[in-house]
C-alpha positions in Angstrom: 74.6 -47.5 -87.9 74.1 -45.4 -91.1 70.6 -44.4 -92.9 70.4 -45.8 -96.8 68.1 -45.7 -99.3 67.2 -48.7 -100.8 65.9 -49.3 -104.4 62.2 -48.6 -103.2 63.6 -45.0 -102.0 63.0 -46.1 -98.1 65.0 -45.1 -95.3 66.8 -48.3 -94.3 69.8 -49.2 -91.6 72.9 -50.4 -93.2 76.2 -51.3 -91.0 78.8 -48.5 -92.3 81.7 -50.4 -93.8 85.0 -48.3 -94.2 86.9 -48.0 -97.1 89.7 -49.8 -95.7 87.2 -53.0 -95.3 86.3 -53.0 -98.8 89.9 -52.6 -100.3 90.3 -55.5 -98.6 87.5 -57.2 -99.9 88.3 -56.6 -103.2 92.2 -57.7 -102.5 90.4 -61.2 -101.0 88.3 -61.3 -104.7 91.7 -61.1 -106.5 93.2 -63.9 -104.7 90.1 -65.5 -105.6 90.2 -64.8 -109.0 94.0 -66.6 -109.1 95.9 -63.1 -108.9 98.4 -61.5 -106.6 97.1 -58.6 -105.1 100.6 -57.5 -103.7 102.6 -57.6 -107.2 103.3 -53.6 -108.3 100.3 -53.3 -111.2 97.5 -54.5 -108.5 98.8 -52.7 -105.5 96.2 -49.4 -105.7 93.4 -51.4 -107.3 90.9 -52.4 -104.4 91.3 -48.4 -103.7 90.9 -47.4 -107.5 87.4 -50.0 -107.4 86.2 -48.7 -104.4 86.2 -45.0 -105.7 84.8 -46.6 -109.0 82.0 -47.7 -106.7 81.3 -44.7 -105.2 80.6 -43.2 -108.7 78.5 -46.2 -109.8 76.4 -46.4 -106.9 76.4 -42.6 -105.8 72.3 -43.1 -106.5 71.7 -44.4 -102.9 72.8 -41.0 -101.1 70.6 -39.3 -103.2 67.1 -38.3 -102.6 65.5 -37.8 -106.2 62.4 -36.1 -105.3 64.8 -33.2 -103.9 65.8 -32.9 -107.3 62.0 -32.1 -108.4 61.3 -30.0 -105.3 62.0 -26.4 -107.8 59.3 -25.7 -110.3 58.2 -22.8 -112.7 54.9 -22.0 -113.4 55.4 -19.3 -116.0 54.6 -21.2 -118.8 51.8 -19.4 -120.4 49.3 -22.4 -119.5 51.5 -24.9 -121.7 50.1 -28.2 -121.2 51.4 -30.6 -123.9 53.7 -33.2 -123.2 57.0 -32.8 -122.6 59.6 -35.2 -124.0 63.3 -35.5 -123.1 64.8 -38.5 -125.2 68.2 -40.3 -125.6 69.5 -39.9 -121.7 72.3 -42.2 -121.4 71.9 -45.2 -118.9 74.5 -46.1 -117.3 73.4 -48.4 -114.6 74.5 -52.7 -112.7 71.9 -55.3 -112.8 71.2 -56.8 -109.1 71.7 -60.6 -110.3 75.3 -60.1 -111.4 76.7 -56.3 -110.7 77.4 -56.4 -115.0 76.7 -53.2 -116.4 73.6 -52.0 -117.9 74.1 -49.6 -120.7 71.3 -47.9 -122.9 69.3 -44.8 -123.5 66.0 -43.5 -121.6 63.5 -41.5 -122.8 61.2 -39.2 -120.5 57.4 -37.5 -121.4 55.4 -36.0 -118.7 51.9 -33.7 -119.1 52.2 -30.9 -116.6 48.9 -29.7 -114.9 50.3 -26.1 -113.8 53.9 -26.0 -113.5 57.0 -27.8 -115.4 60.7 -28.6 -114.2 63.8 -27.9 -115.3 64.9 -29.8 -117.9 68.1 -31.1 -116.3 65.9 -32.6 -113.8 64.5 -35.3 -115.5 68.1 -36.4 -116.3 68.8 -36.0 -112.9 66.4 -38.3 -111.6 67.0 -41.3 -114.5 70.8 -40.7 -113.0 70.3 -41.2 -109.2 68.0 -44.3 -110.0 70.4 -45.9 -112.3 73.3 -45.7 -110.1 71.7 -48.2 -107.9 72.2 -52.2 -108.6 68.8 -52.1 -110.4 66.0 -54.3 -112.5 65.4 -52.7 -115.9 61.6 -53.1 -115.3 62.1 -51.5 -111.4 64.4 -49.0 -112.7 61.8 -47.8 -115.4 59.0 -47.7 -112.7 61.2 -45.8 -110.3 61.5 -43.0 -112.5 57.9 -43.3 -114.0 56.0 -43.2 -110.8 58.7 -40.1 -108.8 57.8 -37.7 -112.0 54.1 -38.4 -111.4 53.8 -37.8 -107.6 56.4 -35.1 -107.3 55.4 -33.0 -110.1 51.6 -33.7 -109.2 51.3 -34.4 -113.1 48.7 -35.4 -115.8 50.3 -38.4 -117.0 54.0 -39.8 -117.4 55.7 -42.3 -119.9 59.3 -43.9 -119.6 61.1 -45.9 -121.8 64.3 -47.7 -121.6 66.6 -49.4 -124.3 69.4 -51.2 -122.7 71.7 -54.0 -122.9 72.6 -55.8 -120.1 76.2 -57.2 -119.7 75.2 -60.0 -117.8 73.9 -60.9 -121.6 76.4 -60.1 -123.9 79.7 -60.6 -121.9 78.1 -64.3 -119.7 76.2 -66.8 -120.3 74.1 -67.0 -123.0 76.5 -64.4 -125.2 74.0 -62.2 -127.1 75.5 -59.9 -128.2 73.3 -58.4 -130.2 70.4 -58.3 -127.9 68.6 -55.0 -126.2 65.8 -54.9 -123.6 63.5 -52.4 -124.3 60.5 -51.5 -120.9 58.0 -49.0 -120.7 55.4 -47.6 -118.1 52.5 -45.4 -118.3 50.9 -43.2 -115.8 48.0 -41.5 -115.8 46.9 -39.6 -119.8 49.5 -42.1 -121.0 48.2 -45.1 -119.7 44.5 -44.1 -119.8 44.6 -42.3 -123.7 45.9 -44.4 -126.4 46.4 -41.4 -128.7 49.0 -40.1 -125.9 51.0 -43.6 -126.3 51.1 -43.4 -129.8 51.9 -39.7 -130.0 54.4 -40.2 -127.8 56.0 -43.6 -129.0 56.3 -42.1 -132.4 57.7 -38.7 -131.5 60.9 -41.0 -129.4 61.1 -42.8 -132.7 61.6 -39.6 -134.7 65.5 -40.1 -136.1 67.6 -36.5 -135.8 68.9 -37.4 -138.8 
């Protein structure tokens, strides 16, 4: 039996599956799919997808309020909001394992310390490779900054499209999902929200 983490960040049980089983999983899909998984260019794919999958969904053996567990608090009593914006999203919805692709943007109001800047990254990473919700995935990272860096308020918005859109059924191409959740200052101070919406809005160009 091995210990997961599951999309609520508990410890779970989960049967240990071996490598070999899913290669042959996947070679059981592409029979499914009307291919032959012995012919020469399909031989090393179910071992090529299964180290894909490792990649995508190397969120669940990672602890993200690890990541936040080093903070500084020589920072000359700053206590403005801190924005990190345009963190790529690379993430697979839950319904249909499509990809979700889009950018996340970060604020938090320390009370006495702040973390690395990396960090925040960090954390929108090890959620998003888990099969995720947009609107779980935002709340994920929203609520970890607030309890692990014991902060003033925190704000996270995503802009995604989901493949499960574009590439099946309904075919929008064009479409994006945009969430957002507020903690704390943000959700209890207008002037915060707007600040912050319009600083993410701000173009580099």
């Amino acid at each position: 039996m091995k210990l997961v983490k599951d999309n609520e960040n508990k410890i779970i049980e989960a049967n240990k599956v071996s490598d070999k089983e899913a290669e042959e999983a996947f070679k059981t899909i592409l029979s499914w799919i009307g291919e032959d998984p012995a012919r020469e260019g399909l031989l090393e794919t179910p071992k090529r997808v299964v180290k894909a999958y490792k990649e995508y969904f190397s969120g669940y053996n990672e602890d993200p309020t690890k990541i936040l567990d080093k903070t500084f608090g020589d920072v000359d009593g700053y206590d403005d909001m801190v924005i990190q914006k345009n963190i790529s999203v690379q993430s697979h919805c839950e319904h249909h394992m499509a990809p979700i692709i889009g950018k996340a943007h970060v604020a938090y109001i320390p009370k006495e310390r702040v973390v690395g800047l990396s960090k925040l990254a960090r954390v929108v990473e090890v959620f998003s490779k888990r099969l995720q919700t947009q609107e779980r995935l935002t709340m994920q990272i929203a609520k970890t900054l607030m309890d692990s860096l014991d902060a003033k308020g925190v704000a996270v918005t995503i802009d995604s499209t989901h493949q499960c859109m574009t590439m099946r059924g309904i075919k929008k191409e064009q479409a994006s999902t945009v969430t957002n959740y507020y903690l704390g200052k943000f959700k209890d101070d207008l002037s915060y929200q707007n600040r912050y919406l319009r600083f993410i809005s701000i173009s580099k160009d």
